[in-house]
N, C-alpha and C positions, 0 to 999 in steps of 0.2 A: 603141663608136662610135655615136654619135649622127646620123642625116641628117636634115634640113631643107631639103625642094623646098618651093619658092614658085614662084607665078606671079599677074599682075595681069590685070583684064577690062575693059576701058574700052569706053563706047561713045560717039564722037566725039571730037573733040582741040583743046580740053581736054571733058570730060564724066564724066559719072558714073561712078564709080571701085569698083572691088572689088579684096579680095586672098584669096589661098587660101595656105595652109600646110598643108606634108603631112610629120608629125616621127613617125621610125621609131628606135624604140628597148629594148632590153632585150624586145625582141618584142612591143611593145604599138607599137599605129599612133594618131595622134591628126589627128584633122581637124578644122581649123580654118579659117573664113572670115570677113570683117572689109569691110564698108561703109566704102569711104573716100570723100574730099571729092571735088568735081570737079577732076579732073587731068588730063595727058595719060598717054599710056601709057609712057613713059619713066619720069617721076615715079614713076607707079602700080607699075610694076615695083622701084623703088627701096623706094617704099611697102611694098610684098610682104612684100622680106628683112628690113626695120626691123622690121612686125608681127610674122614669123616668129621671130626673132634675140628681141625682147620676151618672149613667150610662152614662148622657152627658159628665160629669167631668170627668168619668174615663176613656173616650178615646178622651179627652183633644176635645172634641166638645164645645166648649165656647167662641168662634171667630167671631161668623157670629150669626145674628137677629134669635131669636128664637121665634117662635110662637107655643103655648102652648094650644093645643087642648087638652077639657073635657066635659064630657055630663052633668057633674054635676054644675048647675046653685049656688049650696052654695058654690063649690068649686071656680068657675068663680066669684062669686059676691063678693068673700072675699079676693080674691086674686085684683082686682081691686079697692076696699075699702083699703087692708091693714090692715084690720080689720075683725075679727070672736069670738066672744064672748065665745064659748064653742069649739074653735081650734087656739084659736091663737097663741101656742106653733106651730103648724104645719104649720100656715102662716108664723107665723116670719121665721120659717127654709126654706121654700119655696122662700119667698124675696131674705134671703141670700143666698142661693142657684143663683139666677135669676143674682144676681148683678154681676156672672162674665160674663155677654153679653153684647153686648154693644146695646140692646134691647132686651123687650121679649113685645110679642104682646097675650094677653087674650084671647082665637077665644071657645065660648062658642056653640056645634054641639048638635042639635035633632040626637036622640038615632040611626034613621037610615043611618046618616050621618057615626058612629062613629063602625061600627062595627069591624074593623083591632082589634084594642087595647080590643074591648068588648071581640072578643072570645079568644083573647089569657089570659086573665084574667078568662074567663069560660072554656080554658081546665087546667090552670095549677090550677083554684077549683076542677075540677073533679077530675085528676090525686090526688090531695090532699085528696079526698073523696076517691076515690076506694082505697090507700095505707094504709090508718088507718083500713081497713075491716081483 
């Protein structure tokens, strides 16, 4: 099995945007964070799983059940519906993303469950703040 906790860092709404990925597998940990465009933090959380979900693709991690950890209950809720009213451009690419495993499991984590993925998304914000000065 394959896990994949994301979480997004935004500071203001819409504003400068980060994501963090935290992909556990075959007993190696991989950390991963990614400067995104100004968003809000909805977006940005969407943003998260797309970067996370990519990065499995790109090192051909798509073989084994994936279980898809986020703190974000809109992001959980929509992704299990298939349905998001004001993202569901980002669910549809999500789905299609998901469809090369042969499962993905929804696992929706309380904030202190999830911190791996929180602070790598909250230093690749910082570093993004402190380099614009």
């Amino acid at each position: 099995m394959i896990i994949l906790a994301t979480d997004a860092a935004t500071k203001g709404s819409p504003g400068p945007s980060a994501a963090g990925a935290l992909i556990t597998y075959d007993h190696q940990r991989l950390q991963l964070k990614k400067v995104l465009p100004e968003m809000d933090n909805h977006h940005a959380e969407f943003a998260a799983v797309i970067f996370g979900l990519q990065a499995l693709h790109e090192r051909h991690l798509t073989t084994e059940i994936l279980e898809l950890r986020t703190d974000s209950k809109l992001v959980h809720s929509s992704l299990e519906k298939g349905y998001a009213k004001h993202f569901q451009g980002e669910v549809d690419q999500i789905l299609q993303l998901e469809q090369a495993f042969p499962l993905v499991l929804h696992v929706w984590e309380a904030d202190h469950q999830h911190r791996g993925p929180h602070n790598l998304a909250q230093q690749a914000l910082f570093n993004q703040l402190n380099t614009k000065k």
